[in-house]
N, C-alpha and C positions, 0 to 999 in steps of 0.2 A: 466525878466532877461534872460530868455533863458539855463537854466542849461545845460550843457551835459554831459558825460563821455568819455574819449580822449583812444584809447584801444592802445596800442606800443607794438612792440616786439622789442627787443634786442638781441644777443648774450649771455651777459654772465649777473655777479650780480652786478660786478661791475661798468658797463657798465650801469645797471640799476640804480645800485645808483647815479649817477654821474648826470645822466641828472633830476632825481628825486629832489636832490636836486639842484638843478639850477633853477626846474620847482618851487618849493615850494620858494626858495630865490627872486625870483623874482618875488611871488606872482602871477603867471601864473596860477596854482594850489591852490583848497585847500587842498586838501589830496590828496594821491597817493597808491594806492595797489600792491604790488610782487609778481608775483607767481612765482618760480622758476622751473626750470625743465620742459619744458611744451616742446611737440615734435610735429614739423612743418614737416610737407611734403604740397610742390611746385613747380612749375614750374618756373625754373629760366633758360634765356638763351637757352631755346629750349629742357630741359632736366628737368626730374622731379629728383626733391633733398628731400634731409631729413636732418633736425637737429632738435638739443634741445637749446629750445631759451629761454626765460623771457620775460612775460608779465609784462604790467605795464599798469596800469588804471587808469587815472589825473580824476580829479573831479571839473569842470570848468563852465565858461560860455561858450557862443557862442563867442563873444566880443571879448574872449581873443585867440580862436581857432586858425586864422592867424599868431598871434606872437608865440603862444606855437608849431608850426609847425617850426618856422623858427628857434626857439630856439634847438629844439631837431634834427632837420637834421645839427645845426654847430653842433653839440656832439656825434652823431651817427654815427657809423664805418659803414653800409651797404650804399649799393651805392644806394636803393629805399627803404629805411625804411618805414614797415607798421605804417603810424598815419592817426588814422582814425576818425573820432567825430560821435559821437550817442547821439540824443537827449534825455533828461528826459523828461519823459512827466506827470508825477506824482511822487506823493510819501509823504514822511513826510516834512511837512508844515517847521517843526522846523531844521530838516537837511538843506532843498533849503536855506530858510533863512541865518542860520553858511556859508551855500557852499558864498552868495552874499556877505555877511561879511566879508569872508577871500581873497576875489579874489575883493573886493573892491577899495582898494591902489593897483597901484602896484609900484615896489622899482624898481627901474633899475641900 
């Protein structure tokens, strides 16, 4: 199946939920985590920046990686939104399983 975890920042919460559910509604995702508050420093444009953004962390296959990328850059207000994929390479048997289960169909 290929598990991974998809890590996003966003701007704000809203922002966050928006595309969270879009990710989850169309099955792109099986769950999704928020951390709100979380403060970036970067280099943007030749200049180092600072803000406080939202994470968000999809729980996916590999499979579905390419569309959940394309899905969240139409929804995302940044002009190069961090989406990034990170393998599982372990863990609980009974999790992986639910994650194949729910990212099984997807609904478009």
């Amino acid at each position: 199946m290929n598990p991974c975890m998809v890590y996003i920042t966003v701007p704000n919460l809203e922002e966050a939920e928006k595309i969270c559910r879009s990710l989850l509604e169309k099955r792109l995702v099986a769950c999704v985590n928020i951390f709100d508050n979380m403060k970036s420093h970067y280099w943007w444009k030749d200049q180092i920046e600072s803000a406080t953004e939202v994470v968000v962390i999809g729980k996916t296959k590999q499979s579905l990686v390419d569309e959940l990328v394309k899905e969240v850059k139409e929804l995302h207000s940044y002009e190069c939104p961090c989406i990034v994929s990170i393998p599982i390479t372990g863990g609980s048997r009974d999790f992986l399983g639910w994650l194949e289960q729910e990212t099984r169909f997807k609904v478009v």
